[in-house]
C-alpha positions in Angstrom: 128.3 102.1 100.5 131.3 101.5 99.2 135.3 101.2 101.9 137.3 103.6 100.9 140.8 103.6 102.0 141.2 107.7 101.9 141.5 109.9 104.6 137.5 110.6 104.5 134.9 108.4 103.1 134.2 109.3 99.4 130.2 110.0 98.5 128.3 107.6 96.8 124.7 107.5 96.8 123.2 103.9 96.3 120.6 105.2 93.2 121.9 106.3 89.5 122.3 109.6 89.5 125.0 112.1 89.1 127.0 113.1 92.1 129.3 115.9 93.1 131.6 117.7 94.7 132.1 121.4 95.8 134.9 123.0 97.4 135.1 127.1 97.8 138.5 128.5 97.0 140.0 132.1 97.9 143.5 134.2 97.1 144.6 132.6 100.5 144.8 129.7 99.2 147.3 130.7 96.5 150.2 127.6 96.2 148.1 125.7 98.3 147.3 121.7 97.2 143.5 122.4 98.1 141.2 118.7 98.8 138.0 119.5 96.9 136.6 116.0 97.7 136.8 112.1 97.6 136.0 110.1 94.4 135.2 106.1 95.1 136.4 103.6 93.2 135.6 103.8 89.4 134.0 106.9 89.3 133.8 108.5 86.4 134.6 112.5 86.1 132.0 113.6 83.7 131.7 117.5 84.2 132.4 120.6 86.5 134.4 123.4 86.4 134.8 126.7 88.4 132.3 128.9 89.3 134.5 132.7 90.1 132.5 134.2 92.6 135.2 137.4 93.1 137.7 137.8 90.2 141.2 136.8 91.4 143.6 139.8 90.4 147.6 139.3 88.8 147.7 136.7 86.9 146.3 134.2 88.7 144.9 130.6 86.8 143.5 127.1 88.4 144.1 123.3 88.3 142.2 120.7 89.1 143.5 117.6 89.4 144.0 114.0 91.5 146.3 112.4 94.0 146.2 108.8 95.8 144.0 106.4 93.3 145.8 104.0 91.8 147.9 106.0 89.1 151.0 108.7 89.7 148.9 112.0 91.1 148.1 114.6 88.6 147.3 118.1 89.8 146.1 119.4 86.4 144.2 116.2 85.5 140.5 117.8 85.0 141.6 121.4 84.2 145.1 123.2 83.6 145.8 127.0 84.0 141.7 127.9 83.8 142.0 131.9 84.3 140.5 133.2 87.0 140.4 136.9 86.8 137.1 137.1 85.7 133.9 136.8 87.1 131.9 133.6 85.5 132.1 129.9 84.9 135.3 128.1 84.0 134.1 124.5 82.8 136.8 121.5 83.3 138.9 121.7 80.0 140.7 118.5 80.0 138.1 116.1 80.6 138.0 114.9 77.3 141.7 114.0 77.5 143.6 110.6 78.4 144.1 112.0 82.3 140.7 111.9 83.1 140.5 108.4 84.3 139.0 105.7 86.1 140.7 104.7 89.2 140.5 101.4 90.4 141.2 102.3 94.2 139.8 105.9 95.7 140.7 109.3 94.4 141.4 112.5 96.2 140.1 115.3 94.2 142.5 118.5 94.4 142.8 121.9 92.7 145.2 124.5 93.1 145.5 128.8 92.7 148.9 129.6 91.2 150.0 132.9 91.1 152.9 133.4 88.2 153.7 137.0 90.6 152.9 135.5 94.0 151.0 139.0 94.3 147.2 138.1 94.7 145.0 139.8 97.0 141.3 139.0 96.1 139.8 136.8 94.3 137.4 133.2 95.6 136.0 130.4 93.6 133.3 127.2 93.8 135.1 124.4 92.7 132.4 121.6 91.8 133.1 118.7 90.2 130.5 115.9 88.3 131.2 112.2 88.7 128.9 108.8 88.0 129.7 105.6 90.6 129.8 101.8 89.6 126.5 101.2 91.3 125.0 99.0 88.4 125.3 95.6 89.7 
């Protein structure tokens, strides 16, 4: 197992397989910088999204993004305004852009519930997020 240098250890299981992270989100944590998870060193973001268990009312949307690592943080690095007022799954939409990186020191994962009206009352969410480690030594 990898040393990660982040507040909690990041997971990484010693086989190839996919790992992930999940986080459960609810209008209380509207302008909140939420910690979904840990990512080690050189893992690579491959899929997730969120899952809206209880539609979120107003206008609410969702980011997911990164802070620590070894880049400037990036709250909407994996996803960017996902709406959330419906009931269903919100797949990451920025995945296949230049933010979704490799960093070459641990990664907090983070999203966030913004609120244009700051009016929500309901709404909760299952972040989960994909990744692959550098366990092919």
């Amino acid at each position: 197992m990898a040393t990660d240098t982040t507040a909690a250890p990041a997971r990484q299981y010693h086989q190839q397989l996919v790992h992930y992270l999940r986080k459960r989100i609810t209008f209380a944590d509207e302008g909140d910088v939420v910690t979904v998870g840990y990512l080690p060193t050189n893992a690579i973001v491959i899929g997730g999204g969120a899952m809206i268990t209880t539609a979120f009312d107003d206008t609410s949307t969702i980011d997911v993004g990164f802070k620590d690592g070894n880049s400037t943080a990036d709250p909407n690095a994996y996803a960017t305004a996902l709406v959330a007022t419906a009931v269903g799954f919100i797949a990451l939409d920025e995945l296949a852009a230049t933010t979704n990186i490799m960093q070459t020191e641990p990664a907090t994962v983070t999203v966030s519930l913004n609120d244009g009206s700051g009016n929500v009352s309901a709404g909760a969410a299952e972040i989960v997020i994909s990744y692959v480690v550098d366990n092919d030594q």
